[in-house]
N, CA, C and O atoms as a Tinker XYZ file with bonds, in Angstrom:
   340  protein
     1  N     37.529000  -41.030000  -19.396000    73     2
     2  CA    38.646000  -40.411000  -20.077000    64     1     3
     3  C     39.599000  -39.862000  -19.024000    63     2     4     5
     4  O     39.269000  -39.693000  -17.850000    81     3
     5  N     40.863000  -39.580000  -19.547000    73     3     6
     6  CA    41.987000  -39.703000  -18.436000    64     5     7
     7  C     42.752000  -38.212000  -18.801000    63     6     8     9
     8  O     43.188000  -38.260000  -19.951000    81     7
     9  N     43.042000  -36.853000  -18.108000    73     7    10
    10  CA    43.733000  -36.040000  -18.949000    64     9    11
    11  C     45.258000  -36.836000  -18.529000    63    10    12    13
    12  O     45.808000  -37.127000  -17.467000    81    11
    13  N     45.569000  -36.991000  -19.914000    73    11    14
    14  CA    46.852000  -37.639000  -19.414000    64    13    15
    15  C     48.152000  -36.914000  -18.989000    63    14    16    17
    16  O     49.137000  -37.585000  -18.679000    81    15
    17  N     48.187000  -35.289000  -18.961000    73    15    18
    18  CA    49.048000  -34.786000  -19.043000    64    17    19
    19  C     49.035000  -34.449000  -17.237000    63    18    20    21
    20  O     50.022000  -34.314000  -16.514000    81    19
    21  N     47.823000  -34.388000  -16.915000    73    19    22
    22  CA    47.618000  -33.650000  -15.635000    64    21    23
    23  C     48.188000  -35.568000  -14.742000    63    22    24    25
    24  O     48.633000  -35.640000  -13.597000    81    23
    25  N     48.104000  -36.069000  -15.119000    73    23    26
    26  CA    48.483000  -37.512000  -14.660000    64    25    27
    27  C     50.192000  -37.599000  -14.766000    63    26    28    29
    28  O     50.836000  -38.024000  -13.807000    81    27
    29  N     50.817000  -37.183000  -15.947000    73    27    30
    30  CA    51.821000  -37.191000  -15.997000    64    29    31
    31  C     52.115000  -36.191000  -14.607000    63    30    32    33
    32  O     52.396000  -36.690000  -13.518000    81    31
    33  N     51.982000  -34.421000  -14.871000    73    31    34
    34  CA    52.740000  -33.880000  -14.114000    64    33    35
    35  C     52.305000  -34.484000  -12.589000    63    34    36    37
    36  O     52.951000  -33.921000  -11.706000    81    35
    37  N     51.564000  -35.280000  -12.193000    73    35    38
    38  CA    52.084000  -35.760000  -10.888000    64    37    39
    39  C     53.364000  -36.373000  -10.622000    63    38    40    41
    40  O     53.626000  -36.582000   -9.438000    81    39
    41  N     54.382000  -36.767000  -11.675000    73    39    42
    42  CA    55.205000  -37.281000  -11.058000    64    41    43
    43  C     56.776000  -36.138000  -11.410000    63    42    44    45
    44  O     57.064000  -35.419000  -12.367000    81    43
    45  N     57.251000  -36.356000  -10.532000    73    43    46
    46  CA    59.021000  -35.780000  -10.499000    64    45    47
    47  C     59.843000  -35.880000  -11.637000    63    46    48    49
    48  O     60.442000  -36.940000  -11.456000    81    47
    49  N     60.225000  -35.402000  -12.701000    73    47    50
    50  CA    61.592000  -35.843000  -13.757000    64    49    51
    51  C     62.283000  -35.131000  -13.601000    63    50    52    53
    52  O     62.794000  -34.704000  -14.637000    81    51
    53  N     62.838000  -34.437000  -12.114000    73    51    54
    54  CA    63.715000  -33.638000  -12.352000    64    53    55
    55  C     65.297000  -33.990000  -12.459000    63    54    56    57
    56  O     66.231000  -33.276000  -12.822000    81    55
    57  N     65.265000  -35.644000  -11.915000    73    55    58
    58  CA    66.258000  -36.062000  -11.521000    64    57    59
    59  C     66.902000  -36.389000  -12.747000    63    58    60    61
    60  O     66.246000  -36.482000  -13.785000    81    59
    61  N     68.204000  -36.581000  -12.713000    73    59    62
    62  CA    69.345000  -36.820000  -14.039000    64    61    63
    63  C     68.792000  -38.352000  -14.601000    63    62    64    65
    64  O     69.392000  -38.678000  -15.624000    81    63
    65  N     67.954000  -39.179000  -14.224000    73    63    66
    66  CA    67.752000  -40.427000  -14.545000    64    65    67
    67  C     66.419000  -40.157000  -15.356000    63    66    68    69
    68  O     65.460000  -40.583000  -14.713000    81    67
    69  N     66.171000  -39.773000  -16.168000    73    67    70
    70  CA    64.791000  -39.526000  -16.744000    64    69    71
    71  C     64.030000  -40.921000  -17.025000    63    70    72    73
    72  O     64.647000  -41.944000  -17.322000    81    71
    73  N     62.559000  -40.856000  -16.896000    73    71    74
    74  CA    61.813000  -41.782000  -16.812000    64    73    75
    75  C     61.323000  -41.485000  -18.299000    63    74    76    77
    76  O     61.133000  -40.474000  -18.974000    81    75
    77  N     61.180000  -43.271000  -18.530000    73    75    78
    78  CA    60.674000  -43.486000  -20.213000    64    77    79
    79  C     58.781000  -43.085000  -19.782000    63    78    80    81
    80  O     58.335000  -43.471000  -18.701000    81    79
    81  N     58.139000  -42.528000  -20.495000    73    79    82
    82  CA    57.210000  -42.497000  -20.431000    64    81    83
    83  C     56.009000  -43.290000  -21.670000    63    82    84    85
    84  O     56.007000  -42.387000  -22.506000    81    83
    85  N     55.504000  -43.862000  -21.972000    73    83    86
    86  CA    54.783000  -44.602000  -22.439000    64    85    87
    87  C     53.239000  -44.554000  -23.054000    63    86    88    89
    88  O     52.529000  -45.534000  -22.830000    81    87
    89  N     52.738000  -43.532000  -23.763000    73    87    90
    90  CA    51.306000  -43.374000  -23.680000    64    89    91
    91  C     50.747000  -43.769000  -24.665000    63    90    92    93
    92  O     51.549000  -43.306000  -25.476000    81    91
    93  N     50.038000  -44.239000  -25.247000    73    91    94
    94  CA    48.895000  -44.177000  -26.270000    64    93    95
    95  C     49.353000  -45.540000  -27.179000    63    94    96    97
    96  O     48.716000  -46.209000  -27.993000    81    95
    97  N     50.774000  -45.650000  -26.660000    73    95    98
    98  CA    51.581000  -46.738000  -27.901000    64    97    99
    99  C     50.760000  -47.964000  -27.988000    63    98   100   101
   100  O     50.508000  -48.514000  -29.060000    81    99
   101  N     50.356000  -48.373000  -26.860000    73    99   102
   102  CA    50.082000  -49.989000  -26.998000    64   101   103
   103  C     48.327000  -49.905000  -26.553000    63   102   104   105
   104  O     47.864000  -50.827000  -25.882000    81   103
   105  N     47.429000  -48.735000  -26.985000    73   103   106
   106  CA    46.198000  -48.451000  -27.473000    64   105   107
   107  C     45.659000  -49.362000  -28.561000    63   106   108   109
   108  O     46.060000  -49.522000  -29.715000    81   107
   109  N     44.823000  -49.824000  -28.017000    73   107   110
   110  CA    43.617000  -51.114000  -28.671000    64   109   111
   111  C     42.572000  -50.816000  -29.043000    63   110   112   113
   112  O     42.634000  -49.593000  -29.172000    81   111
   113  N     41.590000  -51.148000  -29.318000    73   111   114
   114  CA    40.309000  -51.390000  -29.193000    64   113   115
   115  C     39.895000  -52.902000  -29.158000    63   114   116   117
   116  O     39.787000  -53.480000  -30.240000    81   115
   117  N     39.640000  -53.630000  -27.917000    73   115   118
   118  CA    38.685000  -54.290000  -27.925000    64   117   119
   119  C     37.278000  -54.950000  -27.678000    63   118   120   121
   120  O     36.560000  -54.620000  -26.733000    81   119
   121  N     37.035000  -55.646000  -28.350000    73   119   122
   122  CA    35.350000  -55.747000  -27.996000    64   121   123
   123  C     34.706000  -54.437000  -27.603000    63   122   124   125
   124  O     34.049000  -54.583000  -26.573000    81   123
   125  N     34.685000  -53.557000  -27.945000    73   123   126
   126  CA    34.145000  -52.525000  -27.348000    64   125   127
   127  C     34.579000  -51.390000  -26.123000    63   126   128   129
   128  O     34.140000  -50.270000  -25.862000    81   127
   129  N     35.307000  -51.962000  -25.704000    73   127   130
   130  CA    36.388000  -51.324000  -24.646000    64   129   131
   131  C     37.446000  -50.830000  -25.424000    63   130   132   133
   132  O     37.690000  -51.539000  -26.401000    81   131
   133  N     38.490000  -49.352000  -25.233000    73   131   134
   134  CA    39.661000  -48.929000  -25.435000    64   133   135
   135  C     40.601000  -48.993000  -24.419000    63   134   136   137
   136  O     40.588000  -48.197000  -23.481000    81   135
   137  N     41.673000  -50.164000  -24.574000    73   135   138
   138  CA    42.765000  -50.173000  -23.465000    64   137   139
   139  C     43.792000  -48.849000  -23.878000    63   138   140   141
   140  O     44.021000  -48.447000  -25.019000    81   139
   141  N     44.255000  -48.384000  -22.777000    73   139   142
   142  CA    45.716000  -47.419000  -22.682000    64   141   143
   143  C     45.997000  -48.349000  -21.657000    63   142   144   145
   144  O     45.234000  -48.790000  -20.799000    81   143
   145  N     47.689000  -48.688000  -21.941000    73   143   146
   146  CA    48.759000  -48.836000  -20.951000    64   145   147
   147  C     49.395000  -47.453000  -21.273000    63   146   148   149
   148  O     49.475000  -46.740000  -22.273000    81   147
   149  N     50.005000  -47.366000  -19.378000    73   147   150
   150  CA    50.864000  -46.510000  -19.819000    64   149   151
   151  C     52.264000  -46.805000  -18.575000    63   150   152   153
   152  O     52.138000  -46.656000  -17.360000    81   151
   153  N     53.107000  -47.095000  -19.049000    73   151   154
   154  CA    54.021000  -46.989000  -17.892000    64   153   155
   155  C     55.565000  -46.296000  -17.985000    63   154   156   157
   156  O     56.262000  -46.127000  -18.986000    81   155
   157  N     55.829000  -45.968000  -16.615000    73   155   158
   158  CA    56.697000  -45.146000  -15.881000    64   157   159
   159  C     58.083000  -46.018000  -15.972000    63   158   160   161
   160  O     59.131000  -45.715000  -16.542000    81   159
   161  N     57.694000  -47.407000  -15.096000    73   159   162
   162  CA    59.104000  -48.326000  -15.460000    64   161   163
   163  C     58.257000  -49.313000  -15.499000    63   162   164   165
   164  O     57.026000  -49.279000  -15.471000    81   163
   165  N     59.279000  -50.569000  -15.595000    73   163   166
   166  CA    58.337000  -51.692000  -15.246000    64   165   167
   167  C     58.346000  -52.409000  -14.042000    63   166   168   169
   168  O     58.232000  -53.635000  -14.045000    81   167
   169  N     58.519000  -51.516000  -12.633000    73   167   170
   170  CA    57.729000  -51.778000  -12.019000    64   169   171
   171  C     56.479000  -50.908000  -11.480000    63   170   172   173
   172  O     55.948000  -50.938000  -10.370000    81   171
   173  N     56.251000  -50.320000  -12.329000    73   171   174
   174  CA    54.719000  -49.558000  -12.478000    64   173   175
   175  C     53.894000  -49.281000  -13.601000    63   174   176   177
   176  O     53.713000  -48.344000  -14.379000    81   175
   177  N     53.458000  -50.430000  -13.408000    73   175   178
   178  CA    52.140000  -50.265000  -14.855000    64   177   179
   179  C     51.269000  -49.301000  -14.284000    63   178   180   181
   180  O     51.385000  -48.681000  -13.227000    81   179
   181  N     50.289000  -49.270000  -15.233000    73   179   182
   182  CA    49.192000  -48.500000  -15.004000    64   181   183
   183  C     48.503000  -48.489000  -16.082000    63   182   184   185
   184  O     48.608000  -47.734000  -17.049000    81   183
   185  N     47.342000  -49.884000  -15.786000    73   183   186
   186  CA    46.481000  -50.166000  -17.042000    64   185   187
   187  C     44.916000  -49.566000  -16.927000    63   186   188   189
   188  O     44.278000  -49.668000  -15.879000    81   187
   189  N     44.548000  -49.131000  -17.752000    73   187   190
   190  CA    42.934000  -48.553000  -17.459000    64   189   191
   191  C     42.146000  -49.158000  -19.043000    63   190   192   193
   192  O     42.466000  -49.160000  -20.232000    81   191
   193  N     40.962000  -49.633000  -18.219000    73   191   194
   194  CA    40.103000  -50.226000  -19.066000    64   193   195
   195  C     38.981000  -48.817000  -19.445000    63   194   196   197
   196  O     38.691000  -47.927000  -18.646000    81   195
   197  N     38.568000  -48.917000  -20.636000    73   195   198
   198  CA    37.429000  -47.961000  -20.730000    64   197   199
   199  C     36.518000  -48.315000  -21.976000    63   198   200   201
   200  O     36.732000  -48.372000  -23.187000    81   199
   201  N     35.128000  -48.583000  -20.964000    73   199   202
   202  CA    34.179000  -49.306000  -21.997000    64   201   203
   203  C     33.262000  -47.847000  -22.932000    63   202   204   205
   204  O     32.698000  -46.824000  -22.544000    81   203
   205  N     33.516000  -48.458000  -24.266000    73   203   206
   206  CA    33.089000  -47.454000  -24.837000    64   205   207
   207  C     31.638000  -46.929000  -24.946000    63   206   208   209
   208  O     31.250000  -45.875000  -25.450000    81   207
   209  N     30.885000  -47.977000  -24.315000    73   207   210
   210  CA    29.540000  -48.181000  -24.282000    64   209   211
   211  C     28.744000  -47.319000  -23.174000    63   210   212   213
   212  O     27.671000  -46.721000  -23.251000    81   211
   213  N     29.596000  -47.463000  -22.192000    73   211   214
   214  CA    29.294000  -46.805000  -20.590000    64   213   215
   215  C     28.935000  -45.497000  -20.561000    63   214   216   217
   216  O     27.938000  -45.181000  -19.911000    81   215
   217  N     29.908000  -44.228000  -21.465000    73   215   218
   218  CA    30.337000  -42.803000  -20.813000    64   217   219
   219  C     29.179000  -42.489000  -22.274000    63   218   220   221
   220  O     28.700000  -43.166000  -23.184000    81   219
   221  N     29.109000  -40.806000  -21.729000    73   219   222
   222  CA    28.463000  -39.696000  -23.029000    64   221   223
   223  C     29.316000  -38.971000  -22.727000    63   222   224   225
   224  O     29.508000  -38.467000  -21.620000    81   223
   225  N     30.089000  -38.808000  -23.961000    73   223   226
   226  CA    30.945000  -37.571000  -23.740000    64   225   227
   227  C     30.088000  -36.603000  -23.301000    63   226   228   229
   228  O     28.878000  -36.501000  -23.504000    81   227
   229  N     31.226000  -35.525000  -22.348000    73   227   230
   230  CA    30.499000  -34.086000  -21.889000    64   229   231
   231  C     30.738000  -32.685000  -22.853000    63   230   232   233
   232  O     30.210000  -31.574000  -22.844000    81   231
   233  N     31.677000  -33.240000  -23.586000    73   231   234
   234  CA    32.331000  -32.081000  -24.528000    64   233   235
   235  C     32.992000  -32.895000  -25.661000    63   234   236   237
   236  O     33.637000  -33.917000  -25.427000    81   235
   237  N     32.783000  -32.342000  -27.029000    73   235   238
   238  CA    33.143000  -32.670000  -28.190000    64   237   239
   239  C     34.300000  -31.857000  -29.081000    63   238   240   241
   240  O     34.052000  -30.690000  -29.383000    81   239
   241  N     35.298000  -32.334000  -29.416000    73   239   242
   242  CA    36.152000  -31.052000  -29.286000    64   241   243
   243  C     36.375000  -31.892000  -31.504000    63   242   244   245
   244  O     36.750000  -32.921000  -32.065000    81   243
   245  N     35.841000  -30.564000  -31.839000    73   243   246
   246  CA    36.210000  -30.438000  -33.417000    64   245   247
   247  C     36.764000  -29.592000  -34.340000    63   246   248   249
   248  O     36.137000  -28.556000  -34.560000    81   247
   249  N     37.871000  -29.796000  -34.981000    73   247   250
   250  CA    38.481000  -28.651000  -35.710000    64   249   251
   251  C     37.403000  -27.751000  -36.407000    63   250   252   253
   252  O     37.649000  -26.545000  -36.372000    81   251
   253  N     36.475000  -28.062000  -36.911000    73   251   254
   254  CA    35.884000  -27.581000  -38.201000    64   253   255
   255  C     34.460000  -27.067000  -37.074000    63   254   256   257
   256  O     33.386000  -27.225000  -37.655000    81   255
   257  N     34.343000  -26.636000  -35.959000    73   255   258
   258  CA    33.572000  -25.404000  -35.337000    64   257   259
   259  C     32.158000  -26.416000  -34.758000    63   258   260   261
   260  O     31.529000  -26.037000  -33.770000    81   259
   261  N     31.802000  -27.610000  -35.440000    73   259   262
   262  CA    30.642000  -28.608000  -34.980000    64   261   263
   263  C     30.517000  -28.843000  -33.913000    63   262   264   265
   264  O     29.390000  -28.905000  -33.422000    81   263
   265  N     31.867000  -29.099000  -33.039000    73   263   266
   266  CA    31.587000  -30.027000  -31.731000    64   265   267
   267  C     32.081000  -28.468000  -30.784000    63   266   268   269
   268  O     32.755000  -27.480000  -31.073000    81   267
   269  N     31.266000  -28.961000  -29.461000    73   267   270
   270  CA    31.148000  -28.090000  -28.317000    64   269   271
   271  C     32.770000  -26.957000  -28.007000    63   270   272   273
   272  O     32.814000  -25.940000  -27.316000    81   271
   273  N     33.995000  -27.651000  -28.846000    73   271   274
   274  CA    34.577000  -26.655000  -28.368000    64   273   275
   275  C     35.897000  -27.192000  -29.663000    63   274   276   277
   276  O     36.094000  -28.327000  -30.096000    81   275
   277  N     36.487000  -26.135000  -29.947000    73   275   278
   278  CA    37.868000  -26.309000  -31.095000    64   277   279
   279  C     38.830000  -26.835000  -31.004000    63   278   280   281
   280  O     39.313000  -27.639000  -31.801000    81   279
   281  N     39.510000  -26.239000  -29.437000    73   279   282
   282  CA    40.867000  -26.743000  -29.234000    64   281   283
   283  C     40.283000  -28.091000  -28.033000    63   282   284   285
   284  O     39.194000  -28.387000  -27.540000    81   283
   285  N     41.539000  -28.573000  -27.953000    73   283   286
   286  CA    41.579000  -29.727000  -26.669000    64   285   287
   287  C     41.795000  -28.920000  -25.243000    63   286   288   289
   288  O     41.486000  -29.434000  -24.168000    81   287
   289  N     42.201000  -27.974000  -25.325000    73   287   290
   290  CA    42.740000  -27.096000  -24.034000    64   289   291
   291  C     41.812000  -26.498000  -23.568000    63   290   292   293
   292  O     41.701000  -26.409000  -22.345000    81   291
   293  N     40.836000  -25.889000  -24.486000    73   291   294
   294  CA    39.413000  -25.366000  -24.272000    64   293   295
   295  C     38.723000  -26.685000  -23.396000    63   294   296   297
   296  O     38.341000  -26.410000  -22.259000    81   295
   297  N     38.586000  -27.798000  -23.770000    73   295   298
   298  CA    37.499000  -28.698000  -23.284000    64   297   299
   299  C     38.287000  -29.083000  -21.655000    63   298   300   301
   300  O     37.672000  -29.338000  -20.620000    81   299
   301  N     39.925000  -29.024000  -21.844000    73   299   302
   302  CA    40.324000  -29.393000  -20.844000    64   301   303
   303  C     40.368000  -28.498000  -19.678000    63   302   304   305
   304  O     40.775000  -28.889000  -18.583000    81   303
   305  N     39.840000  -26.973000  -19.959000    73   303   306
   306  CA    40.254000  -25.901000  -18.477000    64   305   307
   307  C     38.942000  -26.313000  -18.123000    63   306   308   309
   308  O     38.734000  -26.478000  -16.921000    81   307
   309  N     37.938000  -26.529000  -18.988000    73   307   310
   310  CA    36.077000  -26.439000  -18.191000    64   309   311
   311  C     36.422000  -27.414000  -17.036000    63   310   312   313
   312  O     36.101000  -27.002000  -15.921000    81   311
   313  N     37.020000  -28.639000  -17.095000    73   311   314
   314  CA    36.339000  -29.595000  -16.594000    64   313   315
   315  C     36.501000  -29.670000  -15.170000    63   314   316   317
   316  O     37.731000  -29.647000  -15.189000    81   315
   317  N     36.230000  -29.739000  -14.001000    73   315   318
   318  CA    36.540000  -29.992000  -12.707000    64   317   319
   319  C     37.739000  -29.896000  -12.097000    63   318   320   321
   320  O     37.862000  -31.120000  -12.050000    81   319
   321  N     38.399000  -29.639000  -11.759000    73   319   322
   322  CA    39.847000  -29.717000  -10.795000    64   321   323
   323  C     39.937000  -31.018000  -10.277000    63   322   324   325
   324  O     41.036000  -31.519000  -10.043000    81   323
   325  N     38.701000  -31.711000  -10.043000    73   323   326
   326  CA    38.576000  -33.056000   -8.732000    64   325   327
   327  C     37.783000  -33.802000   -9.080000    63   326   328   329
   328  O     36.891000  -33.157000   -8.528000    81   327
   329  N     37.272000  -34.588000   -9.498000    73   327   330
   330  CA    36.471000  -35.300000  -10.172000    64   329   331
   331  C     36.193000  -36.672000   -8.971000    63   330   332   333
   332  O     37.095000  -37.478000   -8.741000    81   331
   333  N     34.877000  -36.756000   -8.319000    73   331   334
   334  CA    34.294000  -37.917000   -7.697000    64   333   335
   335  C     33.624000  -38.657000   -8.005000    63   334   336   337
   336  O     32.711000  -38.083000   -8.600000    81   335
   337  N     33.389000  -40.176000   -7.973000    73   335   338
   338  CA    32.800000  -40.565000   -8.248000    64   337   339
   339  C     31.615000  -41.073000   -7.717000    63   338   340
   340  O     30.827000  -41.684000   -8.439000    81   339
């Protein structure tokens, strides 16, 4: 899983030319894998494959109090700053 926001603010929009940003739109499911494209322009894709089979989630985030935490912001301060693999 990708925080996509902490991905976004790596890049600059301060400039008068604002960049189209692209997320979740062209989200699939196949065979078992979930594609995200996401791109900046087109000359920068940035495709990530993610097999759904592979990961256990570490945190479950549910309105209704079940899963490990409520909000998305909650699951997102726990997690690492840096993540290695």
């Amino acid at each position: 899983m990708t925080n996509q926001q902490t991905w976004i603010d790596k890049f600059s929009f301060n400039s008068v030319d604002k960049k189209t940003i692209i997320i979740g739109n062209k989200s699939q499911v196949d065979g078992g894998s979930i594609y995200y494209s996401a791109t900046i322009t087109d000359e920068f894709p940035l495709d990530v494959v993610v097999s759904t089979n592979e990961f256990t989630p570490n945190v479950v985030v549910l309105a209704d109090g079940s899963g490990t935490y409520k909000a998305i912001m909650d699951a997102v301060n726990t997690a690492p700053s840096r993540v290695t693999s």
